[in-house]
Every structure is written in C-alpha cells, then in structure tokens.
FIMAR-47493 format. One record per residue: residue in one letter; residue number from 1; x, y, z of N, C-alpha, C in turn. Coordinates in steps of 0.1 Angstrom, whole numbers, always signed. Example, Ala and Ser with C-alpha at 12.3 -4.5 7.8 and 13.67 -1.06 7.14 Angstrom:
% residues 2
NUBA code pos neast nnorth   nup caeast canorth  caup ceast cnorth   cup
NUBA    a   1  +132    -57   +78   +123     -45   +78  +132    -33   +78
NUBA    s   2  +128    -22   +71   +137     -11   +71  +129     +0   +79
% end
This chain:
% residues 223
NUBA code pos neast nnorth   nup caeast canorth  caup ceast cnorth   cup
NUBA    x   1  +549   -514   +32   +545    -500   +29  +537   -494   +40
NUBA    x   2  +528   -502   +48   +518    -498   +58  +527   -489   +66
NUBA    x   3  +536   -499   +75   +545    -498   +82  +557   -485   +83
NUBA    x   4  +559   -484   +68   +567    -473   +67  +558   -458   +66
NUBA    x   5  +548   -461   +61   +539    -447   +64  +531   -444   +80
NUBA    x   6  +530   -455   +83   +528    -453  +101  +539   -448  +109
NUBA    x   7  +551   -455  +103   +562    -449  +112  +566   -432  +109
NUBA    x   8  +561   -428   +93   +564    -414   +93  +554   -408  +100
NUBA    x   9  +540   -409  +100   +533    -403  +106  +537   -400  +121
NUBA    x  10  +536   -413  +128   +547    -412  +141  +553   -402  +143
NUBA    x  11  +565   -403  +136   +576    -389  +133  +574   -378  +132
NUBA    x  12  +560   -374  +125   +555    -361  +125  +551   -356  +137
NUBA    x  13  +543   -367  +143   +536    -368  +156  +546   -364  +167
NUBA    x  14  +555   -369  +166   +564    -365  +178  +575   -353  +180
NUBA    x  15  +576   -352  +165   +583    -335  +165  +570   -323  +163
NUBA    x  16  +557   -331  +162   +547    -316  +164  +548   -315  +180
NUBA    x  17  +548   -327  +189   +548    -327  +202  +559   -323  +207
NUBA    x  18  +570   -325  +205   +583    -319  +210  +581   -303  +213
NUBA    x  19  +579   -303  +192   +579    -286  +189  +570   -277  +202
NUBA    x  20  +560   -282  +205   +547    -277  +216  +556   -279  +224
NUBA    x  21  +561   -291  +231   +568    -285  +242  +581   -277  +247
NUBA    x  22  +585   -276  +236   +597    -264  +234  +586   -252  +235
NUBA    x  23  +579   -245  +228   +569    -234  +228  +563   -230  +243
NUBA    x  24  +560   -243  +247   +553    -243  +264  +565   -238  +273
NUBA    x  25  +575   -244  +272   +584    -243  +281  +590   -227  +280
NUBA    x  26  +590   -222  +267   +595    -207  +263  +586   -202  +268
NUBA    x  27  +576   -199  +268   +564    -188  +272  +562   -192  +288
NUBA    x  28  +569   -203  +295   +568    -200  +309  +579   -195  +314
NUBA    x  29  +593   -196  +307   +605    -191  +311  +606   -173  +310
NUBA    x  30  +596   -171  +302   +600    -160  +294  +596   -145  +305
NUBA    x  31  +608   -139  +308   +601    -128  +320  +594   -118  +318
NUBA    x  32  +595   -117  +308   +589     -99  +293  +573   -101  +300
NUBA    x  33  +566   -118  +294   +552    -119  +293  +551   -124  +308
NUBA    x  34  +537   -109  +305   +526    -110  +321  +518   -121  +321
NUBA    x  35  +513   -125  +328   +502    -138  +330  +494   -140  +319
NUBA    x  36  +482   -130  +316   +477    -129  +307  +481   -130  +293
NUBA    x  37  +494   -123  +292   +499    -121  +278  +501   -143  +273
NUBA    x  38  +511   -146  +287   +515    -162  +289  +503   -166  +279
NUBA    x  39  +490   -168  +285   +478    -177  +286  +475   -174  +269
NUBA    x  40  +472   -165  +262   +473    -161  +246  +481   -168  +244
NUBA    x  41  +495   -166  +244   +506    -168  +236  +504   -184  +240
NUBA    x  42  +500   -190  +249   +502    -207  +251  +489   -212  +239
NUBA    x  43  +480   -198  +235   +467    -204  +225  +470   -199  +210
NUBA    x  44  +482   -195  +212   +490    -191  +198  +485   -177  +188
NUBA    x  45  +487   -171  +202   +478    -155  +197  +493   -153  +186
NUBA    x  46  +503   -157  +185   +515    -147  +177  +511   -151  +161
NUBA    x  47  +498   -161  +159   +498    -161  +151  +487   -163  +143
NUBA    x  48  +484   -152  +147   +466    -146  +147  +469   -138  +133
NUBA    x  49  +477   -131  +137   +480    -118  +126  +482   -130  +112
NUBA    x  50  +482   -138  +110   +484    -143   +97  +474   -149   +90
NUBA    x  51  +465   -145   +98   +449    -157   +93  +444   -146   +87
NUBA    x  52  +442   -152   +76   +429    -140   +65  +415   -143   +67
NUBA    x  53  +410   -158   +70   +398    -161   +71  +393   -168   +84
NUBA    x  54  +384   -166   +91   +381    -176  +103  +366   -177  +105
NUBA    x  55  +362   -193  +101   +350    -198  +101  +344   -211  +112
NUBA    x  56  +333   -208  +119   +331    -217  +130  +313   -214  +132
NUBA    x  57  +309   -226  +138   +296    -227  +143  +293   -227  +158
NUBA    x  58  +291   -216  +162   +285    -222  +174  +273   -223  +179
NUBA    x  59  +276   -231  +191   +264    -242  +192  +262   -241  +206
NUBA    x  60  +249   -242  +213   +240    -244  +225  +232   -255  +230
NUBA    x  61  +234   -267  +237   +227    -273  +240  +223   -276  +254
NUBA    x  62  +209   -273  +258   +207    -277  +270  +194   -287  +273
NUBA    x  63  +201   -297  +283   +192    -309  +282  +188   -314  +272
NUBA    x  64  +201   -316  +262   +197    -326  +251  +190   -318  +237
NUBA    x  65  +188   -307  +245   +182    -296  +229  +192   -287  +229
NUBA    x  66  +190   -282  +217   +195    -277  +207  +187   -262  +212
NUBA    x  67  +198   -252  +213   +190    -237  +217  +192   -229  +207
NUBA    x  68  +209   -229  +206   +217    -219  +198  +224   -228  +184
NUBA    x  69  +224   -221  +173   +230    -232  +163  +237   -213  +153
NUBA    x  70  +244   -209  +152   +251    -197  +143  +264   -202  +139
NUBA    x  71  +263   -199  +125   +274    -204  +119  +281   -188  +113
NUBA    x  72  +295   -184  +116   +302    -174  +112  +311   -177   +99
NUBA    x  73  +315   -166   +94   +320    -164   +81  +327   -156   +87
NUBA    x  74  +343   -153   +90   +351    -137   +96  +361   -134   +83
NUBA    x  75  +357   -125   +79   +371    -124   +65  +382   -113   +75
NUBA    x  76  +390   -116   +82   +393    -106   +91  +407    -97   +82
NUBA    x  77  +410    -96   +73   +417     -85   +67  +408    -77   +62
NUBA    x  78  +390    -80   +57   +384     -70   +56  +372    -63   +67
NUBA    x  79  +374    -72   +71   +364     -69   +88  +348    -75   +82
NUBA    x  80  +347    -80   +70   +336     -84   +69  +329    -97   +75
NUBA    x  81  +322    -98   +81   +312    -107   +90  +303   -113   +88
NUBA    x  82  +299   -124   +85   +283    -129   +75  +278   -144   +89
NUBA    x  83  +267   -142   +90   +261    -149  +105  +251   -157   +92
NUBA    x  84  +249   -167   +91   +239    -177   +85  +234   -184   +99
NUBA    x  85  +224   -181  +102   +212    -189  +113  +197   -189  +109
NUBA    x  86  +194   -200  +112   +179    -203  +105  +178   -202   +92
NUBA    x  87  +186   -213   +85   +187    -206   +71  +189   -190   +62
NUBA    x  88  +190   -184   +69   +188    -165   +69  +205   -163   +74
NUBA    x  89  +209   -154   +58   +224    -151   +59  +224   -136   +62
NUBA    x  90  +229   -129   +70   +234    -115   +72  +245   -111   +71
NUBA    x  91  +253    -99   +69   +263     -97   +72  +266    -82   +76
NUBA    x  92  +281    -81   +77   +281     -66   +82  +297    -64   +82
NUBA    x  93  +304    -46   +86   +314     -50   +84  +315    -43  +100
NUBA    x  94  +327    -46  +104   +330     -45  +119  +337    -32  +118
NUBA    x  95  +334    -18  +121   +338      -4  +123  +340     -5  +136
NUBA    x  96  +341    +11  +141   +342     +16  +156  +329    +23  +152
NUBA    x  97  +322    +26  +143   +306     +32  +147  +302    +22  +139
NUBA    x  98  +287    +20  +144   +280      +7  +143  +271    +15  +139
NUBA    x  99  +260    +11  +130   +244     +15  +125  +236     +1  +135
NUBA    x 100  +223     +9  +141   +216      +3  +148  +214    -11  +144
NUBA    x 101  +211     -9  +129   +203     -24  +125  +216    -33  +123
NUBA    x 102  +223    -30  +129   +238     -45  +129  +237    -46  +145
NUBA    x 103  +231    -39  +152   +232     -45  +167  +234    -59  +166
NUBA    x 104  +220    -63  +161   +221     -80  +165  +230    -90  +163
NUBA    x 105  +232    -86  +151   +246     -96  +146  +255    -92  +152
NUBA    x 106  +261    -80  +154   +275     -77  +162  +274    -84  +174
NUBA    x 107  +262    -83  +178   +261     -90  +195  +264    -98  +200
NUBA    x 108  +258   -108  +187   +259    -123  +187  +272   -127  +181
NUBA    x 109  +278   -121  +173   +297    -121  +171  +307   -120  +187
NUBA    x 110  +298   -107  +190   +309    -106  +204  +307   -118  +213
NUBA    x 111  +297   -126  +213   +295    -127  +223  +299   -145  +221
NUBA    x 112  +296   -150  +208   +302    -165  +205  +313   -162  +200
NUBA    x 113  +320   -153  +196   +338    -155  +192  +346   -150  +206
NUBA    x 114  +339   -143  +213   +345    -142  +231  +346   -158  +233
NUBA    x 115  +336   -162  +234   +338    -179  +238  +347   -189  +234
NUBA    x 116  +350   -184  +213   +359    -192  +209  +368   -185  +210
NUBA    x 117  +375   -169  +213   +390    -167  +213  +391   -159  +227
NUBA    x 118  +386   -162  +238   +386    -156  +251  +402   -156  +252
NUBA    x 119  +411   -167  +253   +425    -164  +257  +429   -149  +253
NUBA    x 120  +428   -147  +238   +434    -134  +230  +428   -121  +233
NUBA    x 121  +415   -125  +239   +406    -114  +245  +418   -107  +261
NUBA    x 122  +419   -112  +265   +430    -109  +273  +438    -98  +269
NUBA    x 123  +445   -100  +258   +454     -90  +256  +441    -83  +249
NUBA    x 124  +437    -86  +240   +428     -73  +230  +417    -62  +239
NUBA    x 125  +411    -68  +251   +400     -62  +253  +409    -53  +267
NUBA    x 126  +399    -49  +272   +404     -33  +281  +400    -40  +299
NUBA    x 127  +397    -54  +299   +393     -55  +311  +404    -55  +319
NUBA    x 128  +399    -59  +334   +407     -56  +345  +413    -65  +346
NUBA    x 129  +426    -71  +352   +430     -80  +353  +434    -82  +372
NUBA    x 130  +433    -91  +379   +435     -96  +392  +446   -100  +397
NUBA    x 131  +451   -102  +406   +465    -106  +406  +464   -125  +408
NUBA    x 132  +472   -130  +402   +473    -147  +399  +475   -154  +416
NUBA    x 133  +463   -160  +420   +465    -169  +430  +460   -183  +428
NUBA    x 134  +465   -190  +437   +465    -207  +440  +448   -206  +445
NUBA    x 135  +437   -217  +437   +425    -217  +441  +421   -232  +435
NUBA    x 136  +407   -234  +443   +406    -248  +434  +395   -248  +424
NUBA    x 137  +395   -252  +413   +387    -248  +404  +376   -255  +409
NUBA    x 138  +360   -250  +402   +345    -254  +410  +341   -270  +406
NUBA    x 139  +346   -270  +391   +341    -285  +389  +352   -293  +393
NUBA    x 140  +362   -294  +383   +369    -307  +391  +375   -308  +403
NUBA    x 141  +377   -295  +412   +381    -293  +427  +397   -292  +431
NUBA    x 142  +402   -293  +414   +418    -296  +414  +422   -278  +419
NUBA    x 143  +436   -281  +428   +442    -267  +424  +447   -260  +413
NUBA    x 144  +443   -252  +406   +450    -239  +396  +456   -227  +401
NUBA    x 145  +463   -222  +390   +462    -210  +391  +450   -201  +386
NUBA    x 146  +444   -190  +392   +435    -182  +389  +435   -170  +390
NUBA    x 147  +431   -164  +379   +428    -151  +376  +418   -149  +371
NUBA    x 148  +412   -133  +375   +403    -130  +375  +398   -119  +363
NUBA    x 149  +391   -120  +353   +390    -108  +345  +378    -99  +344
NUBA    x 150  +379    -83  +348   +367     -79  +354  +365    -67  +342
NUBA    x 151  +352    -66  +333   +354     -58  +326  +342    -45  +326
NUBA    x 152  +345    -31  +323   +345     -20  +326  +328    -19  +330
NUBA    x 153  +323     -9  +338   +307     -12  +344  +300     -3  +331
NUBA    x 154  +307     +7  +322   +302     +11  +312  +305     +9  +297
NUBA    x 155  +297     +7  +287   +301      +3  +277  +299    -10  +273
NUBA    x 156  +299    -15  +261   +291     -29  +253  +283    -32  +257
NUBA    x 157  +281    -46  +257   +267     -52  +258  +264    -56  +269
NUBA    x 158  +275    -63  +277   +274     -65  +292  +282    -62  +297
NUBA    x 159  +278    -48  +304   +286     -44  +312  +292    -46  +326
NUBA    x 160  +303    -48  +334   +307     -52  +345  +310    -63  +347
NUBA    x 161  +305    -77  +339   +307     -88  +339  +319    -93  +342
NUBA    x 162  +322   -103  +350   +337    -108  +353  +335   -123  +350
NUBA    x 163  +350   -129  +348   +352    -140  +347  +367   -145  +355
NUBA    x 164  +360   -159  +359   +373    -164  +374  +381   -171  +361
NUBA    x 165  +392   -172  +360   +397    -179  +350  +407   -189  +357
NUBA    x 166  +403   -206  +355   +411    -212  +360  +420   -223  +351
NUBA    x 167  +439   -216  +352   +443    -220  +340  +454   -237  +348
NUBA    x 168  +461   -245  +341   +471    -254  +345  +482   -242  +340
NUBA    x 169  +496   -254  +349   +509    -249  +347  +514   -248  +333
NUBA    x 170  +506   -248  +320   +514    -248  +306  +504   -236  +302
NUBA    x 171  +500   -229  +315   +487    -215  +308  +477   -220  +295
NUBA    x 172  +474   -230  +299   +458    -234  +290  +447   -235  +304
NUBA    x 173  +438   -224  +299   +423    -225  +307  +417   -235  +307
NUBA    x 174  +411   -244  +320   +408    -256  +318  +394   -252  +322
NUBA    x 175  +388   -245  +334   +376    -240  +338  +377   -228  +337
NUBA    x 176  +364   -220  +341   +359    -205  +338  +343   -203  +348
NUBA    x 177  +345   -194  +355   +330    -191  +361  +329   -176  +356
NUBA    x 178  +315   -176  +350   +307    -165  +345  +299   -158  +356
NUBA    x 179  +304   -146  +357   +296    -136  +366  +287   -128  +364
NUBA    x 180  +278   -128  +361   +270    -113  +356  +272    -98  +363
NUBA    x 181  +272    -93  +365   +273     -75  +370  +265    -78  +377
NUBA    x 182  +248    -78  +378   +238     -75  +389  +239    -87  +401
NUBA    x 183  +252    -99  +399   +256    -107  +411  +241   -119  +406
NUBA    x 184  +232   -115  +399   +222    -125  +399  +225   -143  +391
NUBA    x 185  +234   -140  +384   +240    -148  +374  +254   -159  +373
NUBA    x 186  +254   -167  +376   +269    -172  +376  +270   -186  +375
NUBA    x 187  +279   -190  +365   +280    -203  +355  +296   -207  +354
NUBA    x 188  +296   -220  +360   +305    -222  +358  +308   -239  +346
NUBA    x 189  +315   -235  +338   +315    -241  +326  +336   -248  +325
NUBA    x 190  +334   -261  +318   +350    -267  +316  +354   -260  +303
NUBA    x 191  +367   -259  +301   +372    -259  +287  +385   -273  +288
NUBA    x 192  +376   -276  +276   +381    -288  +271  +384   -293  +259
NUBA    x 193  +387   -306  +250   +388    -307  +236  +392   -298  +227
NUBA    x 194  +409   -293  +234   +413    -285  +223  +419   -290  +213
NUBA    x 195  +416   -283  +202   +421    -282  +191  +432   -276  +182
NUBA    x 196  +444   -277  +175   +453    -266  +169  +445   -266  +153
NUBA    x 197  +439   -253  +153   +441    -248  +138  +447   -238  +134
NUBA    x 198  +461   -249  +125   +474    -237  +119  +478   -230  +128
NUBA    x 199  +480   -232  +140   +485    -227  +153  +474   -217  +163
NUBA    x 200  +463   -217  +161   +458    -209  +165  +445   -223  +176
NUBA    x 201  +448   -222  +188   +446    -239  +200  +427   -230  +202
NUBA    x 202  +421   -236  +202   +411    -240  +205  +398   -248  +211
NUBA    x 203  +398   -243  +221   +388    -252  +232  +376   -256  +229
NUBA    x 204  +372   -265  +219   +356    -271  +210  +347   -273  +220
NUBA    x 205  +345   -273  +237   +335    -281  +242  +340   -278  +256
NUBA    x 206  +330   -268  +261   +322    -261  +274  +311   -266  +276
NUBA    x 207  +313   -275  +289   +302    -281  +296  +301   -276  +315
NUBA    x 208  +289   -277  +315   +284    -274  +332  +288   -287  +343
NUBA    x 209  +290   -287  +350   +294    -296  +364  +282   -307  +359
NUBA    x 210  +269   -305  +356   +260    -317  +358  +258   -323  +340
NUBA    x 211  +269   -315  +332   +264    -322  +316  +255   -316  +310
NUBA    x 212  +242   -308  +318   +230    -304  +310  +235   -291  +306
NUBA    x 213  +246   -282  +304   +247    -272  +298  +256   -273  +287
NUBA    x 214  +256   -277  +274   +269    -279  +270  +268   -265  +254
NUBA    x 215  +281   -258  +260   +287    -248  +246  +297   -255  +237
NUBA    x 216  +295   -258  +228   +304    -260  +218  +308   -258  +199
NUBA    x 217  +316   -256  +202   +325    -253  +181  +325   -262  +170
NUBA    x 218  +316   -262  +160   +322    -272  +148  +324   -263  +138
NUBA    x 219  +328   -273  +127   +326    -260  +112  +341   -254  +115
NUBA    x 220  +350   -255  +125   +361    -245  +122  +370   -245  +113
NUBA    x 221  +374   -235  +103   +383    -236   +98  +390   -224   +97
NUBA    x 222  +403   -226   +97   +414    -213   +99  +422   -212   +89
NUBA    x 223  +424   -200   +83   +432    -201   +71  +441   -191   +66
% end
C-alpha cells in the first residue's frame, strides 16, 4: 500500500514538473511577450486575477535579530488591507485618494508586497524599463540576463529608485540590487526558495552576499 501511494505521488510530481516545463518553454517562445511581461508570466501573473484572498508575514532580520515582523491580511476583490504588528491590528481600504492617517500602513503594504510580488510589479507599476543585457550578477558572479527598472523621480514614497534585476534563462529573478535616488544607498540581495501558491511562484528568502541581511515570507497563503 506504501508503495502504491509513493508511486502516485511520484506521478503527480512529475506531471506538475512537466506541466512547468511546458509553461517555461511557452512564455520563452512566445513573440507577443516583452521581457518584463516573460518574467510575471514565468511567476504566474495570468493567475493573479483569480485570488480573492492573499495572506503573508514579512520578516527582517539583521545579524541574527529580528527588526521587522508584519503580518498582512489582502482581501483583494475588496481592496481591504488589515497589518497586525506588535500585537496591534489596523486596517484600511486601498483607493486612489488616501486619508493621511493610512500613510503608515499603505507604506508598509507598498513596500513588503513590492518585495513579495515585484515580478508583477513590472507589468502593474509605471516604471522605466532598460533594454535586456548579458551581465554578471554581484553575488554569485554568474552571467544573467539583466534589466533594469527605474521608477519616476516624482510621486510615492520613494521616489527615483531603481532596481538592476538579474533574471536566469526560464525568466525567474535570481538577484536584485537596490538603488536609492540620492546614489547614497545600494543593496544587493538573492532571490531564492521559491515557492508555488495555486500558481502564483514566490521567492520566500532575500539574503545579502555576507548572510547578515536576511528578508524573508512565512504565513503565506493564496486563495
């Protein structure tokens, strides 16, 4: 009985991996999608539009402590948003005009769900995009392809900021260097330990070249 439930597992196992690589191999053939559009569609942006709920913690640790700890609630067919940190629950709903006293929470939304859905941010957000060349990414030194995303000097929270984005041949981001606008600022972090929930691939664990900077996701659930 063991045997015969290991081998279906197996089976499942190897037509989810097939299926992925049927998927990978379409979205690199495919001439319609630009670079950017590729790199989403390889993190399963086509099937964003189906999620009613998206829940995740993110987390900050540097040198072994604990900085950042925010756990999200997204009901995203109603735009409502609920941030539980420090025991203390808020919420809010996501408009195109914002009341002052939601700055903080929206802030902290844009700025940890950037980190967990940056592929999709590509197509959604208004930044600049660079043209795709051969470079070697900063931590592991391997060649990628890389592109650049540079976004507008006016408007949100940080304005001008760019990001080097360095993706492999199946358009998953493996590294990323953070630029700040005033040139004072710049971090380069892995993406790594992805995960599929319900089709939608996510990277759980952003670490720095020396280990002491580590961003990462628990708590996710997609639904």
């Amino acid at each position: 009985m063991k045997k015969l439930v290991f081998v279906a597992i197996m089976s499942v196992l190897m037509i989810s991996c097939n299926e992925n690589k049927k998927e990978q191999e379409k979205i690199k053939k495919d001439p319609n999608l630009e670079v950017h559009e590729k790199i989403a569609m390889a993190n399963g942006f086509e099937n964003f539009d189906s999620i009613s709920k998206l829940k995740f913690t993110f987390n900050v640790k540097v040198n072994d402590t604990i900085r950042s700890e925010r756990s999200w609630a997204w009901n995203i067919k109603s735009g409502k948003i609920s941030l539980t940190e420090k025991d203390s629950t808020m919420s809010y709903v996501k408009k195109d005009s914002l009341a002052k006293d939601k700055e903080y929470i929206d802030q902290r939304f844009i700025n940890d769900s950037y980190w967990l859905l940056f592929p999709y941010q590509l197509k959604w957000s208004n930044a600049d995009l660079s043209e795709v060349k051969t470079a070697k990414a900063p931590i592991s030194n391997e060649e990628m392809q890389m592109l650049t995303a540079s976004f507008p000097a006016e408007g949100g929270y940080t304005p001008g900021d760019s990001y080097d984005i360095y993706f492999n041949k199946d358009y998953m981001i493996q590294e990323w260097v953070y630029k700040a606008a005033d040139g004072d600022r710049e971090m380069a972090t892995t993406w790594e330990d992805y995960e599929d929930f319900n089709g939608v691939k996510i990277s759980k664990m952003h670490k720095s070249e020396d280990g002491n900077f580590q961003l990462y996701f628990t708590d996710i659930s997609v639904e």
